[in-house]
N, C-alpha and C positions, 0 to 999 in steps of 0.2 A: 530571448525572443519574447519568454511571457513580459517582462516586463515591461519592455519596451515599446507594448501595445500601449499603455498607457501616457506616452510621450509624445503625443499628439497624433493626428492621423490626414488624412489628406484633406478634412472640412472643417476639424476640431483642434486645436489645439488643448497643449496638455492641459491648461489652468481649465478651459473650456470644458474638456471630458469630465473632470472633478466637477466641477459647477452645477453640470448639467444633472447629473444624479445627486447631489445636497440640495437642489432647489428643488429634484421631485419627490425629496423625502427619501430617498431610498438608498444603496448602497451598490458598490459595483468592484469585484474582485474577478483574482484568476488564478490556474492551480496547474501544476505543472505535474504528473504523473507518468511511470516508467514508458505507457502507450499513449497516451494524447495530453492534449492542450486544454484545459477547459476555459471559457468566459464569462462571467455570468454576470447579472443585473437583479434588483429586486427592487419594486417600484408600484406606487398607488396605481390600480388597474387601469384608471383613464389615462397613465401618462404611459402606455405601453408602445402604441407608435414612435415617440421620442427616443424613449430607451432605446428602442430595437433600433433606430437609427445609425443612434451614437456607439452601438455595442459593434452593429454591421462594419461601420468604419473603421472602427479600432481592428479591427480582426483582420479585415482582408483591406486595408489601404493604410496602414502604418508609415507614420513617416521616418522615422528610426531615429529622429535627433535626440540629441544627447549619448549618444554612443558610451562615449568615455567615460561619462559621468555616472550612470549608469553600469558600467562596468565593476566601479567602484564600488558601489551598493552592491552587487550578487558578492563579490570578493567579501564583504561585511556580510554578506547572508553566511558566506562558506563559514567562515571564522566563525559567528555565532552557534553557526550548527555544531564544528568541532568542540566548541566548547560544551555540547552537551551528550554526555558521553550514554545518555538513556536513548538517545535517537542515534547517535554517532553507530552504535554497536549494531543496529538493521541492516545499513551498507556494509560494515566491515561483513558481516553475516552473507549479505547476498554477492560480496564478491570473492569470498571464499568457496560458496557452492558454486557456483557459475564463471567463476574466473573470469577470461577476456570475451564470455558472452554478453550483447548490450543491455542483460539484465543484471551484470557484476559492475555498473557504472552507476555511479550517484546521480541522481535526479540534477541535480544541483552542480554537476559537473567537477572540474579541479582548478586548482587557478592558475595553472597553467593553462589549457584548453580557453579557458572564459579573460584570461588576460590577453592571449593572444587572437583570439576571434577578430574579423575584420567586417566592416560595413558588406562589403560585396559578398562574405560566405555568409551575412546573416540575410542579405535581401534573396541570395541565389535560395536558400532554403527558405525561404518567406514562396517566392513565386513556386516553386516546387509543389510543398505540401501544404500550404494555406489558399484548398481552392473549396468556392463556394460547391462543387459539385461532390467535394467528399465530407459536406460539414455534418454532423448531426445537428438539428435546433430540438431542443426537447422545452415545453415550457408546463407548469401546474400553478394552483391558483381560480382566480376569478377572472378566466378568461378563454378566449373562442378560437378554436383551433383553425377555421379559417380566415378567421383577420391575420392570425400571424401568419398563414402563409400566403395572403395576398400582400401583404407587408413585405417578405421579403421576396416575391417573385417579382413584384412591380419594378423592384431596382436590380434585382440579381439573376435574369432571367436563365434557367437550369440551358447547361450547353452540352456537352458529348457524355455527360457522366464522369464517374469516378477516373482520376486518372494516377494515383501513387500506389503503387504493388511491391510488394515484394517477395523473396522468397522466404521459407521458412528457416527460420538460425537453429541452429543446434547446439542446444549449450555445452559446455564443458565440464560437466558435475565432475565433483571429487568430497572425497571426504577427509577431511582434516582439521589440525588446529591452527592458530593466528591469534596473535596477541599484540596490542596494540598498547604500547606505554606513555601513561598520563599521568600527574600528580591527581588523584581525587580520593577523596574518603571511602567510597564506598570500588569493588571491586564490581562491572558490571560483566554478563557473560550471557550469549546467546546458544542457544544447541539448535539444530536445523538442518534440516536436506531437502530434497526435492520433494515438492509436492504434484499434485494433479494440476491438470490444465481447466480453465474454466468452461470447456466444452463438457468435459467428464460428466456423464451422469451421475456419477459416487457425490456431487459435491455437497448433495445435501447431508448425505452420509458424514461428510466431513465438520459441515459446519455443526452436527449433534454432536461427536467427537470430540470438536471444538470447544464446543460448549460442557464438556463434562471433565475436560483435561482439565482446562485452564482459564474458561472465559467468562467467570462468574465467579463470586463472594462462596458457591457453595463447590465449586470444583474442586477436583482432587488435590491438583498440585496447591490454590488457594489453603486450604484445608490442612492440607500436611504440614506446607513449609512456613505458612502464615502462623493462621489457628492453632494449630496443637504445638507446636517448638517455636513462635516468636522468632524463627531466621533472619524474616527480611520483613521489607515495608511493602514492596512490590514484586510481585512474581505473577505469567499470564504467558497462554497460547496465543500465538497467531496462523492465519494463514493467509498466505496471497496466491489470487488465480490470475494465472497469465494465459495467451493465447494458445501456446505451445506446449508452455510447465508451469509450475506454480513452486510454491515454497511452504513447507511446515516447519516450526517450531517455538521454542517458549525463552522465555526471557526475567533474568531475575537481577535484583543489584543487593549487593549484603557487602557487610565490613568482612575486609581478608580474611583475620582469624576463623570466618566463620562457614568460609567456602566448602572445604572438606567435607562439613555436614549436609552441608544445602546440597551438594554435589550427590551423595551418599543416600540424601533423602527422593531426591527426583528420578533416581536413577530405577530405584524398584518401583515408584510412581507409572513411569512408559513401560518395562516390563510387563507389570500385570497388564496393563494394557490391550496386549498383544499375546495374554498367557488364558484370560479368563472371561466369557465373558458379563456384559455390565449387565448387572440387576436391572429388572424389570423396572422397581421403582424410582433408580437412579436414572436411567433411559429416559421413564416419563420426565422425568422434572426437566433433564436437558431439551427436552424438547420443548417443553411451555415455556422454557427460558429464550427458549429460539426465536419460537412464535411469539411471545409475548413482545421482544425487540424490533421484529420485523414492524409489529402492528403500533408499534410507539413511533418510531421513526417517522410513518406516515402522515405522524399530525404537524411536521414539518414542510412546507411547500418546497422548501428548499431540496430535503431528501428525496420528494416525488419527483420533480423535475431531475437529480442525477439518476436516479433508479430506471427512468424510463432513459435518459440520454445514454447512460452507459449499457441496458441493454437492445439501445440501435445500434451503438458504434461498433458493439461486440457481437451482433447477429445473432441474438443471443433473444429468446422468447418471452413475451414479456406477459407473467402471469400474474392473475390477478388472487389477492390474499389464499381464499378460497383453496385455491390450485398449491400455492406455498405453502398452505400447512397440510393439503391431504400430502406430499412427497415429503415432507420432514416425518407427518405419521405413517408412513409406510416404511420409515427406515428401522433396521431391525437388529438385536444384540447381534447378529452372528455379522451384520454389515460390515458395525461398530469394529467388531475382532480383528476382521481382515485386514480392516486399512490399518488398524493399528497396527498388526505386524506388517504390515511393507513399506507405514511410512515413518511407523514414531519406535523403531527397534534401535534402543543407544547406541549398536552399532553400525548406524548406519547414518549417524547424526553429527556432521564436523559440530565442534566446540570453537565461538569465538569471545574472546574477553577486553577488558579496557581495564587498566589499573593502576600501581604504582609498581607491582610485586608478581614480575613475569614469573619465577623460580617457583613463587606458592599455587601462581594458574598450572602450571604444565603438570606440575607435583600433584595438585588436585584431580587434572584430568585424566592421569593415567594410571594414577594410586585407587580410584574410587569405584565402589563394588558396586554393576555389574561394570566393566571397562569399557568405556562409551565409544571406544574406538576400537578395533579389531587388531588382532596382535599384528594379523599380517601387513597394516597398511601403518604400523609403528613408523619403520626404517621412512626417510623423508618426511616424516606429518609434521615434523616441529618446523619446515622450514617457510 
């Protein structure tokens, strides 16, 4: 679907939509994520009616040609992606925790799915959920909030409201391993479980967490398995919030031989975690880390405009700096503790890997002190 937006639309043809944003200087992409569709455009201020024209079209009046040929592009996205086993290992990761929930499916689909898709199941889910009345527009810049929406009321005038709902999914959390065999140098491996939902008040809680695990040059796991023992080149937390659940976990790639350790090292890294809590002066730094990213970001128009669009789309409060750093400074070592044990306790973390050398992943994961997996969910974990 994202693509295909760009394959003309019912006033532009494809050559046309390219045309149209080269000639006004500016740029025009789209981004496919686990919950929406994004569109976006960036464009000299005067030429903003044009944009929003061309972008309006593309989105809700798609003409879908090229089907086929197109097909064959995402099929070469898939394969590109497989071949990078640093990105590859996120998915194997979120459909190990979530299984047959539609957060254990790749953005990017299978190529079977995306080979067999047909025009009529891509238009029936075009007219379904690409209606002007559930769109967010977010726009930042040098520019007036009510030309853009006389811009687009004048052509798209609002009719009954929102009309795609659904209910809530429930995923299928499980804890386990999964290993995925590739010829590559380096041995890559994810540890993760459930996280919080992005409604959660804790997320600020989280994102300091975040910031002091693994999301900085000065974090722990950075620190241990980088800095002091030269492990690996890459190692870092993530987390993702969803509507429902979310995901915690860290990610590292090292040569085989060298697994055992890296394994060995991170494991009492989460422990303390969840054992003690974080010095005062380590807290503060996580937090200017925090703040300091939040307020960098902003000298991007690009980042304003998603920061405001994803928290319309997500009903989700939209505060200003100010507000973001009193609720990061309010968060507290004893917050920090909690979540740590209920979300970053090894046992509670499936293990996923990508490598040459399945025998060395499983040997690693269940030989390594503290046991990242509980003895009792042993019997089936390897399947």
């Amino acid at each position: 679907m994202e693509h295909l937006l760009f394959k003309g639309s019912e006033r532009y043809t494809t050559k046309e939509i390219a045309q149209a944003f080269d000639v006004l200087g500016g740029e025009v992409n789209a981004a496919t994520s686990k919950e929406y569709v994004l569109l976006y455009g960036r464009v000299v201020d005067q030429e903003l009616p044009k944009a929003m024209d061309v972008l309006m079209d593309m989105l809700l009046a798609p003409s879908f040609s090229d089907l086929d040929r197109e097909r064959e592009v995402v099929l070469e996205e898939i394969a590109m992606y497989e071949d990078s086993p640093q990105e590859l290992i996120h998915d194997v990761l979120m459909g190990t925790v979530f299984g047959n929930h539609p957060l254990g499916h790749p953005v990017l689909g299978f190529r079977e799915s995306v080979g067999d898709v047909s025009e009529d199941t891509i238009r029936a889910y075009h007219s379904d959920s690409f209606r002007f009345e559930d769109m967010v527009v977010a726009a930042a810049g040098n520019v007036d909030a009510e030309l853009v929406k006389d811009l687009l009321l004048e052509r798209y005038p609002l009719g009954n409201g929102p009309g795609v709902s659904r209910e809530p999914a429930q995923s299928a959390i499980s804890t386990r391993t999964e290993f995925v065999t590739k010829e590559t140098e380096q041995m890559h491996v994810c540890l993760g479980g459930e996280g919080i939902a992005r409604g959660d008040d804790r997320r600020y809680v989280l994102s300091v967490l975040d910031s002091l695990l693994g999301g900085s040059v000065s974090s722990r796991l950075f620190q241990e398995v980088r800095e002091k023992r030269g492990l690996v080149y890459s190692v870092y937390s993530f987390n993702h919030l969803y509507e429902e659940t979310g995901l915690c976990g860290v990610y590292f790639g090292c040569r085989p031989e060298r697994l055992d350790e890296v394994m060995n090292t991170i494991s009492p890294v989460l422990e303390d975690l969840g054992r003690e809590k974080v010095p005062e002066d380590e807290l503060e730094r996580a937090k200017l880390h925090l703040k300091g990213r939040v307020i960098l970001s902003l000298e991007s128009t690009q980042s304003r405009m998603s920061r405001l669009g994803r928290s319309l789309l997500a009903d989700m409060e939209i505060l200003t700096l100010d507000e973001v750093a009193e609720r990061v400074d309010s968060v507290r070592a004893e917050d920090v503790l909690e979540l740590a044990k209920e979300y970053y306790d090894p046992e509670r973390l499936s293990v996923v890997g990508i490598g040459s050398d399945e025998s060395r992943f499983r040997s690693s994961v269940w030989n390594s002190e503290p046991h990242l997996l509980k003895e009792d969910k042993k019997e089936g974990a390897h399947e």
